[in-house]
SERO-4910 file (N, C-alpha, C, O; in steps of 0.05 Angstrom, whole numbers):
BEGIN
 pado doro    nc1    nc2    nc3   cac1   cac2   cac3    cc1    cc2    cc3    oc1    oc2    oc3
  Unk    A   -150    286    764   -131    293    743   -127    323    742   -145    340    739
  Unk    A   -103    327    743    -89    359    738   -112    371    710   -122    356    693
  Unk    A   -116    395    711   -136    402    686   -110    430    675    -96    443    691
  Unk    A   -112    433    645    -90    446    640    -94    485    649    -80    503    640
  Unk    A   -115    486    666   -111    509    671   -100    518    703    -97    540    712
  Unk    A    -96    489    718    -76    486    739    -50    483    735    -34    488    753
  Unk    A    -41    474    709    -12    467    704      2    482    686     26    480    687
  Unk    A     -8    501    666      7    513    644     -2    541    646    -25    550    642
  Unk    A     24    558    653     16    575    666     27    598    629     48    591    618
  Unk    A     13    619    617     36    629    592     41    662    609     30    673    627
  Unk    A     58    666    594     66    695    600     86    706    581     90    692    562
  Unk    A     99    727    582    110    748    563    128    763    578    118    777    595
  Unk    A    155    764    576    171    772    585    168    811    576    150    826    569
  Unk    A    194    813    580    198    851    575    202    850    548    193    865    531
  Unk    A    217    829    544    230    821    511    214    818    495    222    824    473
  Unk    A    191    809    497    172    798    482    171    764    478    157    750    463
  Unk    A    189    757    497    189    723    495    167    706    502    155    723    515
  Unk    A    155    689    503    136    680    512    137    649    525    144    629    511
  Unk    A    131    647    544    148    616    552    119    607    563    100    622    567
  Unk    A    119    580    565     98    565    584    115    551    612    135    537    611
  Unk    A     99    559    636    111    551    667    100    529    666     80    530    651
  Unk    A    104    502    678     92    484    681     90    478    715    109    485    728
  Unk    A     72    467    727     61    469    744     50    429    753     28    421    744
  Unk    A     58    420    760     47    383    762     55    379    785     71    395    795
  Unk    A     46    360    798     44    340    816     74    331    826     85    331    848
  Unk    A     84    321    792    104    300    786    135    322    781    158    313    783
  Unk    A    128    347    777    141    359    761    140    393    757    118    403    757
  Unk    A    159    408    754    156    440    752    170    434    724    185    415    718
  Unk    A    162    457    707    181    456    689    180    485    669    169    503    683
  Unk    A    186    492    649    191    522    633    196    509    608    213    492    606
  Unk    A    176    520    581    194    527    558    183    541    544    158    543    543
  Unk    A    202    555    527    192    582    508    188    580    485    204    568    471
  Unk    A    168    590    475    171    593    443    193    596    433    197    583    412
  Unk    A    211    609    441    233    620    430    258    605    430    275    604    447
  Unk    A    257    591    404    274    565    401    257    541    421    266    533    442
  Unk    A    238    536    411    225    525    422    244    507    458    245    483    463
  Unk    A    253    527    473    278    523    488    264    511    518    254    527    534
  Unk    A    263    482    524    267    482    550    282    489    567    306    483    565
  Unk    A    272    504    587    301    519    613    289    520    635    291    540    648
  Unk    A    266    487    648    267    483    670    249    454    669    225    454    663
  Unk    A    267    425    677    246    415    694    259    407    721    282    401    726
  Unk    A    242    407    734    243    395    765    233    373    777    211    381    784
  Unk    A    234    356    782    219    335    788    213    333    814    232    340    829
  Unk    A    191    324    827    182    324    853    206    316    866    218    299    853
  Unk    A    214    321    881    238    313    909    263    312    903    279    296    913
  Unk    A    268    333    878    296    337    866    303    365    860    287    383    858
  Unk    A    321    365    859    331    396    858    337    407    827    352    394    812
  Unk    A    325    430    819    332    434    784    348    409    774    361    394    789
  Unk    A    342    406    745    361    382    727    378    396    717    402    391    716
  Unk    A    362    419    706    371    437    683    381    460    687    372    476    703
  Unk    A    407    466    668    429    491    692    414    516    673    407    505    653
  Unk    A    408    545    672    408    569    653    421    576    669    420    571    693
  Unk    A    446    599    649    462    620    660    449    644    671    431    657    661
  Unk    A    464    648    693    444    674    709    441    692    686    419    699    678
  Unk    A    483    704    666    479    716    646    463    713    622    461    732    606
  Unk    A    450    691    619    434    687    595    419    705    585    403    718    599
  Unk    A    423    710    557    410    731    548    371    716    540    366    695    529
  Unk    A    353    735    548    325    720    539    310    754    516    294    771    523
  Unk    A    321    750    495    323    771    478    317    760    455    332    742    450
  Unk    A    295    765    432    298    751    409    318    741    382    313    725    364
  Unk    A    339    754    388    357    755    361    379    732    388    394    717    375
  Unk    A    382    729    413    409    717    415    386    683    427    362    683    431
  Unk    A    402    664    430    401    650    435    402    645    461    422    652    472
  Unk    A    376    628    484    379    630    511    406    611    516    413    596    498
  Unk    A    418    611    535    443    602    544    434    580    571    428    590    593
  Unk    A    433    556    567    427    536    585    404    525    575    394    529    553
  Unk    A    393    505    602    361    496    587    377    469    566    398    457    571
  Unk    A    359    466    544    355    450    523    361    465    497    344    458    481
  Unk    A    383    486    484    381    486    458    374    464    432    381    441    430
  Unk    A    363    475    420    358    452    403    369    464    386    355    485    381
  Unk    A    399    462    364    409    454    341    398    446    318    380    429    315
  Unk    A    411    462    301    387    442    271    384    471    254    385    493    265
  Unk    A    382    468    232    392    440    210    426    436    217    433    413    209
  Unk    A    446    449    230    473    439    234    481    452    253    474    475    260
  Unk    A    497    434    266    510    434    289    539    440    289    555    426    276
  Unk    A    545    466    306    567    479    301    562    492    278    541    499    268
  Unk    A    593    495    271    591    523    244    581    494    229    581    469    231
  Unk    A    566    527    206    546    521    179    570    503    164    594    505    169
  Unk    A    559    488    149    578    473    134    597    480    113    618    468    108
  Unk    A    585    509     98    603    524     80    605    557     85    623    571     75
  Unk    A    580    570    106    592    602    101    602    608    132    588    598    149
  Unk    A    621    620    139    627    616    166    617    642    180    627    651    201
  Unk    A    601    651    169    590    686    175    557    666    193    551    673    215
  Unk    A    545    648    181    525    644    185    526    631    219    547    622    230
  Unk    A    492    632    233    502    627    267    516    599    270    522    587    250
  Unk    A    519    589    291    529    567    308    510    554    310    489    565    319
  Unk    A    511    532    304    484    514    316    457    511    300    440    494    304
  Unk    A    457    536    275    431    531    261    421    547    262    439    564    267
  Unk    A    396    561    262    381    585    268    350    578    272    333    596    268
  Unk    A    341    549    282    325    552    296    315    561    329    294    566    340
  Unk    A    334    559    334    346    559    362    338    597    373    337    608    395
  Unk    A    334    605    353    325    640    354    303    647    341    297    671    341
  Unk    A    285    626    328    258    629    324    236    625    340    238    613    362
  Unk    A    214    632    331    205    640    352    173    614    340    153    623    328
  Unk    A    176    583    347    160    568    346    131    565    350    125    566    373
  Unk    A    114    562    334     94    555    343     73    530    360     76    505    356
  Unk    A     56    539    375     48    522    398     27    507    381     11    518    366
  Unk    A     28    484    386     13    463    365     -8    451    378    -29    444    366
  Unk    A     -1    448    413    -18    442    429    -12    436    458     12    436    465
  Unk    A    -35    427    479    -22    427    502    -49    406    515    -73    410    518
  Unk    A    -33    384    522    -47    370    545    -36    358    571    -12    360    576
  Unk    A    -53    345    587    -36    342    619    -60    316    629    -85    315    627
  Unk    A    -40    297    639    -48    274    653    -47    272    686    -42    293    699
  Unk    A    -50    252    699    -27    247    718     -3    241    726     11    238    747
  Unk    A      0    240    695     33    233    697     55    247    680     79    243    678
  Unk    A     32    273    665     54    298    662     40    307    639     21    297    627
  Unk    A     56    335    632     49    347    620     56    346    589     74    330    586
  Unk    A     47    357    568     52    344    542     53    373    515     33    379    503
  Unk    A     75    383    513     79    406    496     84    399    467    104    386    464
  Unk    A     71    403    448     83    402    420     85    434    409     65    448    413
  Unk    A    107    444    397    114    454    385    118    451    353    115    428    347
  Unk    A    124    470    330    136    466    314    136    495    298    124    516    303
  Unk    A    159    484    271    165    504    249    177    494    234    191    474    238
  Unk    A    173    508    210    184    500    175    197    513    172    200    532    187
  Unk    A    213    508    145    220    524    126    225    516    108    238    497    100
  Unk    A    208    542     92    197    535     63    218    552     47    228    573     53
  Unk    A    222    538     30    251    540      2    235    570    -11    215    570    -24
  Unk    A    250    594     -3    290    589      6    279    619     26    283    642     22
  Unk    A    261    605     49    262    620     74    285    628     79    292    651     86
  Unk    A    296    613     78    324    619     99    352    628     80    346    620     58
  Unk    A    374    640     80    384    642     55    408    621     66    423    613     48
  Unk    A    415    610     92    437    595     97    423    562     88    438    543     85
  Unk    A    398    559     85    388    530     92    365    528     63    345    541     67
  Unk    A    365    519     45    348    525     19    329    496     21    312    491      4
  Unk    A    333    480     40    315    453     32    289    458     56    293    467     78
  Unk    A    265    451     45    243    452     57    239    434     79    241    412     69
  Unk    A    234    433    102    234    426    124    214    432    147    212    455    155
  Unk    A    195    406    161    182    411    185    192    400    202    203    378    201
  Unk    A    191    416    224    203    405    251    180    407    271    161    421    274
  Unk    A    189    386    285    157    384    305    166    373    326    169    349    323
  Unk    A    175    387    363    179    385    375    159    379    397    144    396    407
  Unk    A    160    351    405    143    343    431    154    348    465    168    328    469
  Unk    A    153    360    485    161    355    512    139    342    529    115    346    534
  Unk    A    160    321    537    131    318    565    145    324    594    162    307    598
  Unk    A    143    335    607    146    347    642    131    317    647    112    305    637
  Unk    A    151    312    671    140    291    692    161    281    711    179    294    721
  Unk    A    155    251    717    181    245    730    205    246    711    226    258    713
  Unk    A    195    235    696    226    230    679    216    262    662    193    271    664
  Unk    A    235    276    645    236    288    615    240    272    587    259    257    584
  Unk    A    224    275    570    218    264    543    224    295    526    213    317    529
  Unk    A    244    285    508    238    311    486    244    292    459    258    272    458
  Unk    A    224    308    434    226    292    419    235    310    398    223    330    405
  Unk    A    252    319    372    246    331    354    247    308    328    262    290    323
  Unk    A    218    319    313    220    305    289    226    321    271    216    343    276
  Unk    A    242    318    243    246    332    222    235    310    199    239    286    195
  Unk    A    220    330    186    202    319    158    209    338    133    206    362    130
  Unk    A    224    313    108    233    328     91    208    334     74    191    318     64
  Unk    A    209    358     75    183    368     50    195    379     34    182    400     32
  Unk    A    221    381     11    226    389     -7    226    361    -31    213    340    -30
  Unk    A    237    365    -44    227    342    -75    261    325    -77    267    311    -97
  Unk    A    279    329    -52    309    323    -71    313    318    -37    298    328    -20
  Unk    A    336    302    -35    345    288     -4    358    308      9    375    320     -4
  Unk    A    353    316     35    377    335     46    393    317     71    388    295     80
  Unk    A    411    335     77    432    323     92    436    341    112    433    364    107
  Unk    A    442    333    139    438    357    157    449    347    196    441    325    203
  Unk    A    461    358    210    466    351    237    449    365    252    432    380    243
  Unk    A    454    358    282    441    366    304    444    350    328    455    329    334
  Unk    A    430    368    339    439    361    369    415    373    394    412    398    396
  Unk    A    403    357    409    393    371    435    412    374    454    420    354    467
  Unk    A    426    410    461    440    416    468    448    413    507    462    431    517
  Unk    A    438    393    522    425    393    546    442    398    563    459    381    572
  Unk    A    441    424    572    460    432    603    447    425    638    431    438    652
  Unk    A    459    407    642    453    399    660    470    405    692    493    401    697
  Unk    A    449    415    707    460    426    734    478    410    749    469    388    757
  Unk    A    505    417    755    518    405    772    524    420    802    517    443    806
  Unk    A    536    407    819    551    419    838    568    427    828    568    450    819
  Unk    A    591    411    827    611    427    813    626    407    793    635    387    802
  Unk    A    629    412    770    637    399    750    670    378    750    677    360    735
  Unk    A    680    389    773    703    382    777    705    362    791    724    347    792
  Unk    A    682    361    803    682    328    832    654    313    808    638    298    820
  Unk    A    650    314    787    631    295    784    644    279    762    665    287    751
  Unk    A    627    248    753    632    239    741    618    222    716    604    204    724
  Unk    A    620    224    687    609    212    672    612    192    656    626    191    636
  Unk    A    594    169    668    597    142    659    581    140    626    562    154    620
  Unk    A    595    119    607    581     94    588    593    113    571    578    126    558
  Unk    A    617    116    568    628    129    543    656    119    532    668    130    513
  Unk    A    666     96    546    687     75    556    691     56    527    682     34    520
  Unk    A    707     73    515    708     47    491    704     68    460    717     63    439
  Unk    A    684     93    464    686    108    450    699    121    439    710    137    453
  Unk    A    705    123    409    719    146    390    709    170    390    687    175    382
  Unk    A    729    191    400    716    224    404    734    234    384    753    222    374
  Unk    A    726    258    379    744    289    364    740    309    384    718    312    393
  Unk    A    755    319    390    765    340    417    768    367    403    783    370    383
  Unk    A    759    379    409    756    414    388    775    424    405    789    441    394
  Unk    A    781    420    432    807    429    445    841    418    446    860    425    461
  Unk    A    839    397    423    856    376    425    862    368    399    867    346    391
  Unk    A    862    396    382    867    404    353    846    377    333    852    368    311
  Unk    A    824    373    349    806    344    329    822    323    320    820    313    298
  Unk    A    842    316    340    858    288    340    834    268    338    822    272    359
  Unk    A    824    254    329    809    225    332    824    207    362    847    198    360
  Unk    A    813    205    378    822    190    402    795    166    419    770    167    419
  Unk    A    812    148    430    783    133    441    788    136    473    810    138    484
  Unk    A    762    135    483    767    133    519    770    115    525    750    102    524
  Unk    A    797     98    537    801     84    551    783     85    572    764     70    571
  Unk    A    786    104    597    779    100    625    742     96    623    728    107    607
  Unk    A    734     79    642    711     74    646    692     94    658    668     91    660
  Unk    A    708    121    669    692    151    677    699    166    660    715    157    644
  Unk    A    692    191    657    697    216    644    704    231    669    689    230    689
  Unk    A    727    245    669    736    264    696    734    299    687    742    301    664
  Unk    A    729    315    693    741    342    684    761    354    703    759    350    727
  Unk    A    779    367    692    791    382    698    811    397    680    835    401    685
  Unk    A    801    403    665    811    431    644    784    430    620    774    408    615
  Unk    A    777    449    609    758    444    589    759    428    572    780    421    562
  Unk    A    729    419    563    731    402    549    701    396    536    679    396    547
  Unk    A    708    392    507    693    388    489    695    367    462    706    371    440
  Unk    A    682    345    470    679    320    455    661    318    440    639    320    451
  Unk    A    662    314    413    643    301    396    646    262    396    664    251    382
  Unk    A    631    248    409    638    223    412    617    207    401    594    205    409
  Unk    A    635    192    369    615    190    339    600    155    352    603    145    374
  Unk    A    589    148    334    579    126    333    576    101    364    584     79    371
  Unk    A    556    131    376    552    117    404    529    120    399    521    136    382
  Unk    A    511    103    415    481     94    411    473     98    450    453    108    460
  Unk    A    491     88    460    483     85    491    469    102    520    458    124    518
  Unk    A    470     89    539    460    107    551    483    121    569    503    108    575
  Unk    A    480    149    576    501    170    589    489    164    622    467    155    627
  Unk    A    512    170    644    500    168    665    524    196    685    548    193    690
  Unk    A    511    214    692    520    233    699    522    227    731    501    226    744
  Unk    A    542    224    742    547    214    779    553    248    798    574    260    795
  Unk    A    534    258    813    547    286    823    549    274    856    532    283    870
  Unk    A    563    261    864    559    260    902    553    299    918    545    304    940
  Unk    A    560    313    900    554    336    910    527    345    915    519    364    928
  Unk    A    513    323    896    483    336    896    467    308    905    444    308    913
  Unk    A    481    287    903    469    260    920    449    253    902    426    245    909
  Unk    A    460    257    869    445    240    850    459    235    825    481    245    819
  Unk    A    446    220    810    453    208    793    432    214    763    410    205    763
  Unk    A    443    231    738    427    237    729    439    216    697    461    211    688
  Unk    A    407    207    688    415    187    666    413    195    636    396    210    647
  Unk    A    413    198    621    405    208    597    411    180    569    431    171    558
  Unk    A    379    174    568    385    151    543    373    169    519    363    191    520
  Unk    A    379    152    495    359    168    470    350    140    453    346    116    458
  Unk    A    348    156    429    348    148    402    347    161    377    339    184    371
  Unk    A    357    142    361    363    163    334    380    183    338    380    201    321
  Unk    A    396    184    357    433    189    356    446    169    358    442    147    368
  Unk    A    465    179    346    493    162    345    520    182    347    543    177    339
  Unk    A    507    208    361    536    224    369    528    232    393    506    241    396
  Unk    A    546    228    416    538    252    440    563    269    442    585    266    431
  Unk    A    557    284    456    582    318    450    572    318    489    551    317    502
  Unk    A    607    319    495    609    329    527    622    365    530    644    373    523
  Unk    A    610    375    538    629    403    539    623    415    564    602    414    575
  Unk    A    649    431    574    640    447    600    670    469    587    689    459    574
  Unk    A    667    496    594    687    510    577    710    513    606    734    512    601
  Unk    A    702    515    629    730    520    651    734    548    654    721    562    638
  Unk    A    746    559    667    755    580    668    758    603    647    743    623    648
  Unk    A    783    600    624    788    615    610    776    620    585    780    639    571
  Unk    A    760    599    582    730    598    555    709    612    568    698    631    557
  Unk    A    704    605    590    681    615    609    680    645    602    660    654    592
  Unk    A    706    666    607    703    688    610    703    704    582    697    728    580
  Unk    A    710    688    560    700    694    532    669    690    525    659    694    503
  Unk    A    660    682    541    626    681    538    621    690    554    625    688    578
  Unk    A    604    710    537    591    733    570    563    727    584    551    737    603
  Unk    A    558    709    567    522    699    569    525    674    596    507    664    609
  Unk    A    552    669    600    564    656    620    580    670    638    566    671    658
  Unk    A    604    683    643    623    695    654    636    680    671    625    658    674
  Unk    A    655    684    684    675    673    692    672    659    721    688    641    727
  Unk    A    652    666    739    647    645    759    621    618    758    616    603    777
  Unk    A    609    617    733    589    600    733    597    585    713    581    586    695
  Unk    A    618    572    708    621    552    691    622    515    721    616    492    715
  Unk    A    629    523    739    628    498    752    594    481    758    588    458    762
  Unk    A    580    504    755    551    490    761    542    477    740    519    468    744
  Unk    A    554    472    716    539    452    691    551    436    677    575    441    676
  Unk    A    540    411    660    560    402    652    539    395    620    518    383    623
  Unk    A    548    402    595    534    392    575    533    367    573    555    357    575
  Unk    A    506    342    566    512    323    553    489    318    532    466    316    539
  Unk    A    496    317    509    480    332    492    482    299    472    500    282    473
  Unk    A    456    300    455    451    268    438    443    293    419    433    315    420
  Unk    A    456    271    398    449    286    365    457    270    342    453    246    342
  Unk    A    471    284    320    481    270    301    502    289    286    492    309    275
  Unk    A    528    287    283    547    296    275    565    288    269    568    264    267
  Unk    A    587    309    262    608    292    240    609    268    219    605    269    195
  Unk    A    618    244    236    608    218    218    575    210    216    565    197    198
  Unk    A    562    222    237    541    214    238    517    229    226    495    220    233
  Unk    A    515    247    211    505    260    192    481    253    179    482    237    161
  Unk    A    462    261    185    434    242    170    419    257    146    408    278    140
  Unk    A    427    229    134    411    241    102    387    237    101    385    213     98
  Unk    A    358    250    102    333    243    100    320    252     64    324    271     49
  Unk    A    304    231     62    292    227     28    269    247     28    259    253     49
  Unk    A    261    259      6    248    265      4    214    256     24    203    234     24
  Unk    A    208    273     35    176    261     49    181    242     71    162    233     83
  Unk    A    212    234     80    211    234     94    227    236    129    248    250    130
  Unk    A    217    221    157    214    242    170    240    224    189    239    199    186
  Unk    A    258    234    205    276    227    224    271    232    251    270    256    257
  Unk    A    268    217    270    261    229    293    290    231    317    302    210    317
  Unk    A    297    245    330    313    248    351    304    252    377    301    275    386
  Unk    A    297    228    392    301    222    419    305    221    439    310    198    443
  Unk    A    307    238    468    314    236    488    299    229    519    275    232    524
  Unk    A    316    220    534    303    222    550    316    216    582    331    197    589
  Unk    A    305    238    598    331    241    620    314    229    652    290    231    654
  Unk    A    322    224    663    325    210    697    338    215    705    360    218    695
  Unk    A    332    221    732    344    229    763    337    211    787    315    210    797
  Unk    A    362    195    796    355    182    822    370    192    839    389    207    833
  Unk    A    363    183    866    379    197    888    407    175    894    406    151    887
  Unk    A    423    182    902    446    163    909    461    168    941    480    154    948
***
């Protein structure tokens, strides 16, 4: 059995970031304290899953760009101040390591962080979050949120997962065939997918509500087939920005938008989860790679 001072490697960037390398049998993998952010696994006889932007900033105050953002308490803009970040502001904290073990069949990260009323001045309800990864063949990420304030809060999210492609334009994504989306490029018309693939070819960004299923990402460019099931979503969000979005993000720039494609499980818009006092919601993933 792997012993965890063969597999978990820590270190400290220039920034002051701190990530753990993972090192297995089954599996290479990376994630940082900082937003408790995965941005690498590899699985034995596969090539990266997971896309980071060369530009990515790894700086405390911005957010890393690729990898696994994790979202939370809301996804997208804040619900009422529009000054406050994108996505939430855990995603730029800097988590604590809860613990670390390793099997033969992978490695096992928990993370977490609170906030206690009124840490935060955008987010006033008390909240633990407690993030599990396991590195292996497959990827497992788990985030749980536990209401610790006295009154119900209400709240979105999303594991933000950029996933490596060849090129975004020759691949294809299946099990979304039947689904109601809102298109943020398509003035949030309510529309359903007919076609039984997802194609790209101009940007595109779907919030697609009250899906439960599993995603199946097809690249013949890369001669695999990558799967992503969950639980405890009922929204997945597709996005890749294209060309002329690309070069308004500099943490991206204008030739590396074809190598990724988001497919991200959460809970938004209609799907919005109200948790009771004490108690806890968990959000689910979990991704596969076969060869084709």
């Amino acid at each position: 059995m792997p012993t965890l001072d063969n597999v978990i490697n820590t270190s400290t960037n220039s920034a002051g970031l701190t990530s753990l390398a993972i090192t297995h049998p089954l599996a290479g993998g990376e994630i940082f304290l900082h937003g408790a952010h995965v941005t690498r696994w590899k699985p034995a006889g596969h090539d990266d899953v997971l896309y980071v932007s060369p530009n990515s900033h790894f700086t405390p105050t911005k957010a890393i760009r690729g990898g696994v953002p994790i979202c939370f308490p809301w996804f997208g803009s804040h619900p009422t101040n529009t000054t406050a970040p994108a996505h939430g502001f855990v995603r730029t904290r800097t988590w604590n390591l809860i613990s670390t073990d390793s099997s033969d069949d992978e490695v096992n990260i928990h993370l977490q962080t609170t906030n206690d009323t009124p840490a935060n001045p955008n987010w006033a309800t008390a909240f633990t979050a407690d993030y599990r990864v396991h590195f292996g063949a497959a990827l497992s990420m788990s985030l749980s949120i536990t209401n610790t304030s006295n009154a119900p809060t209400t709240f979105t999210e999303a594991l933000h997962t950029y996933l490596h492609v060849h090129d975004v334009r020759n691949i294809t994504v299946a099990g979304l065939q039947g689904v109601e989306y809102v298109s943020k490029v398509e003035e949030n018309v309510r529309q359903k997918q007919h076609d039984a693939e997802l194609k790209f070819a101009t940007e595109t960004d779907r919030v697609y509500v009250n899906h439960e299923g599993n995603v199946e990402v097809i690249d013949p460019g890369m001669n695999r087939k990558i799967i992503v099931s969950k639980r405890g979503s009922r929204s997945t969000i597709v996005w890749n920005p294209f060309a002329k979005r690309a070069v308004e993000l500099s943490d991206i720039g204008a030739d590396n938008w074809p190598g990724f494609v988001c497919v991200e499980s959460g809970n938004a818009l209609d799907n919005v989860v109200t948790l009771a006092p004490g108690a806890t919601h968990e959000l689910f993933v979990l991704i596969e790679v076969i060869k084709i």
